[in-house]
N, CA, C and O of each residue as an XYZ file, in Angstrom:
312
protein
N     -57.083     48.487   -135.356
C     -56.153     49.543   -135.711
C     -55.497     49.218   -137.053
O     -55.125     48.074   -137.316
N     -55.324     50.548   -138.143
C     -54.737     49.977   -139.307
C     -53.843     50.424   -139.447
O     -53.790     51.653   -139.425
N     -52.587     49.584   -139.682
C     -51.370     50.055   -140.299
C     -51.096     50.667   -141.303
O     -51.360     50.405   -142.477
N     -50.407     51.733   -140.735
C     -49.808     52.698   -141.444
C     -48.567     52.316   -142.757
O     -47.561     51.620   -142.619
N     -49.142     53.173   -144.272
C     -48.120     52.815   -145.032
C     -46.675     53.157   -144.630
O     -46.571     53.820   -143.598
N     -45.827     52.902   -145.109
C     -44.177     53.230   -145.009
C     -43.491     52.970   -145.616
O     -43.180     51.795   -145.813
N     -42.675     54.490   -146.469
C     -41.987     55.035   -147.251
C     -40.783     55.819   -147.077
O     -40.848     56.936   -146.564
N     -39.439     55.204   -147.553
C     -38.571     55.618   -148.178
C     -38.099     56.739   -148.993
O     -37.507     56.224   -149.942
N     -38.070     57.819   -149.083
C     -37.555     58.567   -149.792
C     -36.272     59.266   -149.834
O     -35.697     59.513   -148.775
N     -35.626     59.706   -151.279
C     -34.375     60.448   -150.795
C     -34.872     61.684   -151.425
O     -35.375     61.706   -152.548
N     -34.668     63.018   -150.438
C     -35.028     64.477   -150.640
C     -34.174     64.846   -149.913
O     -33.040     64.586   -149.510
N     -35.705     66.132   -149.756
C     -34.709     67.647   -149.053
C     -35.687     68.190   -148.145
O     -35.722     69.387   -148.427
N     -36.326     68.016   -147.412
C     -37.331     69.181   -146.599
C     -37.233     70.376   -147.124
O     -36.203     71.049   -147.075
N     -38.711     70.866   -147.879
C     -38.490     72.560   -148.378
C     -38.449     73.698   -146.829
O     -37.795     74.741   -146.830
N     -39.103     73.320   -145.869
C     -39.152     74.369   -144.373
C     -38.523     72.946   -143.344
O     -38.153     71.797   -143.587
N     -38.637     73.620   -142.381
C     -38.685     73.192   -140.759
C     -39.987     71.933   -140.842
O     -41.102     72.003   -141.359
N     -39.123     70.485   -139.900
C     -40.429     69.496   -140.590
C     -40.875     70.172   -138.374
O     -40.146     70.590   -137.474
N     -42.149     69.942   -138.465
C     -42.685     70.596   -137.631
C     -44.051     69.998   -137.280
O     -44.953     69.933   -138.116
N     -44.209     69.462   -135.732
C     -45.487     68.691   -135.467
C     -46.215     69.337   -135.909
O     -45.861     70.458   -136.274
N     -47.886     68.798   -136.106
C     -49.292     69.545   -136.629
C     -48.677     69.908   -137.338
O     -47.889     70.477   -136.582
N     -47.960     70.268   -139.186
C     -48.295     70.837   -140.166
C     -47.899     69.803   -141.306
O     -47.734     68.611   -141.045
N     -47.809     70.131   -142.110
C     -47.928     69.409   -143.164
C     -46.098     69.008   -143.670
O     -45.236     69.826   -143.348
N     -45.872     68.293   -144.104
C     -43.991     68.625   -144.241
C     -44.454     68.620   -145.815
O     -45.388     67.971   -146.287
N     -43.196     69.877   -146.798
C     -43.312     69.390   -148.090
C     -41.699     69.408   -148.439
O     -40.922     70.351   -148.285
N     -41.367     67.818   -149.061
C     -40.695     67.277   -149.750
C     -39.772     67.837   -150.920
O     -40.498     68.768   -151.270
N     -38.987     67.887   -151.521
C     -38.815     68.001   -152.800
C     -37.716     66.699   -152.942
O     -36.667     66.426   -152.358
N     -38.697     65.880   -154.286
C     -37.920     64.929   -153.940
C     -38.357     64.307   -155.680
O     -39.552     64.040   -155.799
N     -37.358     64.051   -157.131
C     -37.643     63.494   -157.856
C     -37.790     64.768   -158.521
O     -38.936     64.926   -158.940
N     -37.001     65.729   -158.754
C     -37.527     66.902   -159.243
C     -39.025     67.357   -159.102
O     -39.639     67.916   -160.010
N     -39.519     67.075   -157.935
C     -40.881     67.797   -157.760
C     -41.139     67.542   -156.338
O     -40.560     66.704   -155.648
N     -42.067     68.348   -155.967
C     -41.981     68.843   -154.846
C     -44.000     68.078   -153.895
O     -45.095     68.494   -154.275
N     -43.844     67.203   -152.961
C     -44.336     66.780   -152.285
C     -45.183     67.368   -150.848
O     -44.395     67.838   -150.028
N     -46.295     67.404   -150.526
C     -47.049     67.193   -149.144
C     -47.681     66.355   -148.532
O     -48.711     65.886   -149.017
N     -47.293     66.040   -147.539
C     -47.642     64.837   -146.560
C     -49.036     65.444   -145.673
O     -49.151     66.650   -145.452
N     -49.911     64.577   -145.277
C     -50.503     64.844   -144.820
C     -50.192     65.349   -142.955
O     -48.998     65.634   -143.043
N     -50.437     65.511   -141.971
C     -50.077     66.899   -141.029
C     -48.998     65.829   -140.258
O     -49.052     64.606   -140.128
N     -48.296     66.532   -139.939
C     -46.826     65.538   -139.084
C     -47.225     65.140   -137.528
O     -47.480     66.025   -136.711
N     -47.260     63.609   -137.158
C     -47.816     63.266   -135.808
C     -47.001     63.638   -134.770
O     -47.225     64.365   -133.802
N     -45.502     62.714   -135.289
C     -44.007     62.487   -134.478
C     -42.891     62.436   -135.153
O     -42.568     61.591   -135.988
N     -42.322     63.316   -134.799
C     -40.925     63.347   -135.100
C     -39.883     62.145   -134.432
O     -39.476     62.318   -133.283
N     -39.450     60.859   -135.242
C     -38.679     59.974   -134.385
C     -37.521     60.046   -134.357
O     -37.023     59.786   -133.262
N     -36.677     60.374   -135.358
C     -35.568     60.458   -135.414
C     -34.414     61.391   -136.777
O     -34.338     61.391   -138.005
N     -33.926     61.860   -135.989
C     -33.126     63.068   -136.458
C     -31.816     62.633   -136.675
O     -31.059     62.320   -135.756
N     -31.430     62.594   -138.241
C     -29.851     62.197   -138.185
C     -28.826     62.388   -139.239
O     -29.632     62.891   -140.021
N     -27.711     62.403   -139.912
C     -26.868     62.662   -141.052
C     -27.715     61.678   -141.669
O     -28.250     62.163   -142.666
N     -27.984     60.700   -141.498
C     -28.166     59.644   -142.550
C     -29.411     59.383   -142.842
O     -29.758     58.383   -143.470
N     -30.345     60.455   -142.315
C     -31.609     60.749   -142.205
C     -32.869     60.993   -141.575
O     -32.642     60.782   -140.384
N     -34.063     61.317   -141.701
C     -35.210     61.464   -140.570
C     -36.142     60.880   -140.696
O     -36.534     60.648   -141.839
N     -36.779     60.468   -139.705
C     -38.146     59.564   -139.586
C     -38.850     59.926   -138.444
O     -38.685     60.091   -137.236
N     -40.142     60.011   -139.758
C     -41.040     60.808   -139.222
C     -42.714     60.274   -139.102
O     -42.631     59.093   -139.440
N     -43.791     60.484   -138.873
C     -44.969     59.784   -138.841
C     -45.695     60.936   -139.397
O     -45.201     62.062   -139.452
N     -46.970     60.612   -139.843
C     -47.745     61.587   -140.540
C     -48.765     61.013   -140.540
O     -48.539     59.804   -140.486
N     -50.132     61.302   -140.583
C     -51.336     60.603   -140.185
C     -51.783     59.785   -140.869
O     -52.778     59.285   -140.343
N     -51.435     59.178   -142.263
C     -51.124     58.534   -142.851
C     -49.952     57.072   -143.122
O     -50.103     55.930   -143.554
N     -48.594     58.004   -142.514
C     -47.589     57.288   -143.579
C     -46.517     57.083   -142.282
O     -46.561     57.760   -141.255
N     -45.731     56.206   -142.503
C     -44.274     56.114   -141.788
C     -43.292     56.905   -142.837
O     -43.342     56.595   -144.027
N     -42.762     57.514   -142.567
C     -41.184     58.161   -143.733
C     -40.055     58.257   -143.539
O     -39.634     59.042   -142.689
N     -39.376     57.608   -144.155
C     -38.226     57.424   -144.027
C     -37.540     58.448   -144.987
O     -37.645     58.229   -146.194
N     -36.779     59.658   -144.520
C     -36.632     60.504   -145.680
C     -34.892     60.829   -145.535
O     -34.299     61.683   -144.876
N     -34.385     59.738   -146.465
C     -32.728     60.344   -146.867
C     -32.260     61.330   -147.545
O     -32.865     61.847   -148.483
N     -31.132     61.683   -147.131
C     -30.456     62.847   -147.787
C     -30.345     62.207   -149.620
O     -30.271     61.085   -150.119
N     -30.385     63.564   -150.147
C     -30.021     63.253   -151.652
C     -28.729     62.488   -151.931
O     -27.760     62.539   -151.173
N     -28.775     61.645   -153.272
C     -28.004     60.984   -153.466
C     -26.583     61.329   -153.404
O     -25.769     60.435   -153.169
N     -26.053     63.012   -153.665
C     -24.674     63.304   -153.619
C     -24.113     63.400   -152.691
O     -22.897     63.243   -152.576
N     -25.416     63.868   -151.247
C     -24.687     64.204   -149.818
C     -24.742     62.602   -149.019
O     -24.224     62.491   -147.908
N     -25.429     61.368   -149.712
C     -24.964     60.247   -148.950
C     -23.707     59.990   -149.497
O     -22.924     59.555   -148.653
N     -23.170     60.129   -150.795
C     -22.092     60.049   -151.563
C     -21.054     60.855   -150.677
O     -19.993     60.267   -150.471
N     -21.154     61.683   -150.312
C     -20.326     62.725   -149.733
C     -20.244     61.779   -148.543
O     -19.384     60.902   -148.457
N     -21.168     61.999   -147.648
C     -21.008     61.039   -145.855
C     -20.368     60.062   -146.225
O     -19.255     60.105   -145.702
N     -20.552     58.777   -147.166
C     -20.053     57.683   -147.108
C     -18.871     57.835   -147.009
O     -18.211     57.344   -146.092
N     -18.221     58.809   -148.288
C     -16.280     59.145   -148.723
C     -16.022     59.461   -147.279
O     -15.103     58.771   -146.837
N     -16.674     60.491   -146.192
C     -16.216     60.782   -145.487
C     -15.956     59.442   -144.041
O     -15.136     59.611   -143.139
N     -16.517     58.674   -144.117
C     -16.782     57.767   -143.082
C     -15.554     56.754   -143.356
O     -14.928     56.226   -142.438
N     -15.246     56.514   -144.909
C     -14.038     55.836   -145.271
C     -12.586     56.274   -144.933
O     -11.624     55.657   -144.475
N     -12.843     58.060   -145.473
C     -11.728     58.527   -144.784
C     -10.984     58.424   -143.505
O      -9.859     58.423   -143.007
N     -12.346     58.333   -143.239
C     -12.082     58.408   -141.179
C     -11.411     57.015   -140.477
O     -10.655     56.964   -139.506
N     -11.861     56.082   -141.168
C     -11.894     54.853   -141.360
C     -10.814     54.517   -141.161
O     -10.470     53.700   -140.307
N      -9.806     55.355   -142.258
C      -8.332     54.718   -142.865
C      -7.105     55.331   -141.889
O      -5.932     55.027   -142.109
């Protein structure tokens, strides 16, 4: 069995990420497709991970809305 690559990214999902289809990215001012989505693992503010017949993905929110969560987590904090 061969291991699967696994990747990091910070984007945006352009649709609904959705078993059997393809997810596309926009991420780096340009816009990405993964090959067809296996499993959906995890759903969260701080991001989603996902499998693709290919790849592991790790896909974070853009840099301003982790900027945003973090301020907010400090706030909460204090």
């Amino acid at each position: 069995m061969e291991d699967k690559k696994k990747t990091t990214l910070s984007g945006t999902l352009m649709r609904p990420l959705t078993v059997g289809e393809c997810a596309f990215i926009r991420h780096a001012s340009q816009t990405m497709r993964t090959s067809t989505v296996l499993k959906i693992s995890s759903v969260s503010p701080q991001g989603i991970e996902f499998e693709t017949r290919n790849t592991h993905y790790r896909l974070l929110p853009p840099a301003a809305a982790r900027t945003a969560t973090a301020e907010r987590s400090v706030m909460a904090a204090a």
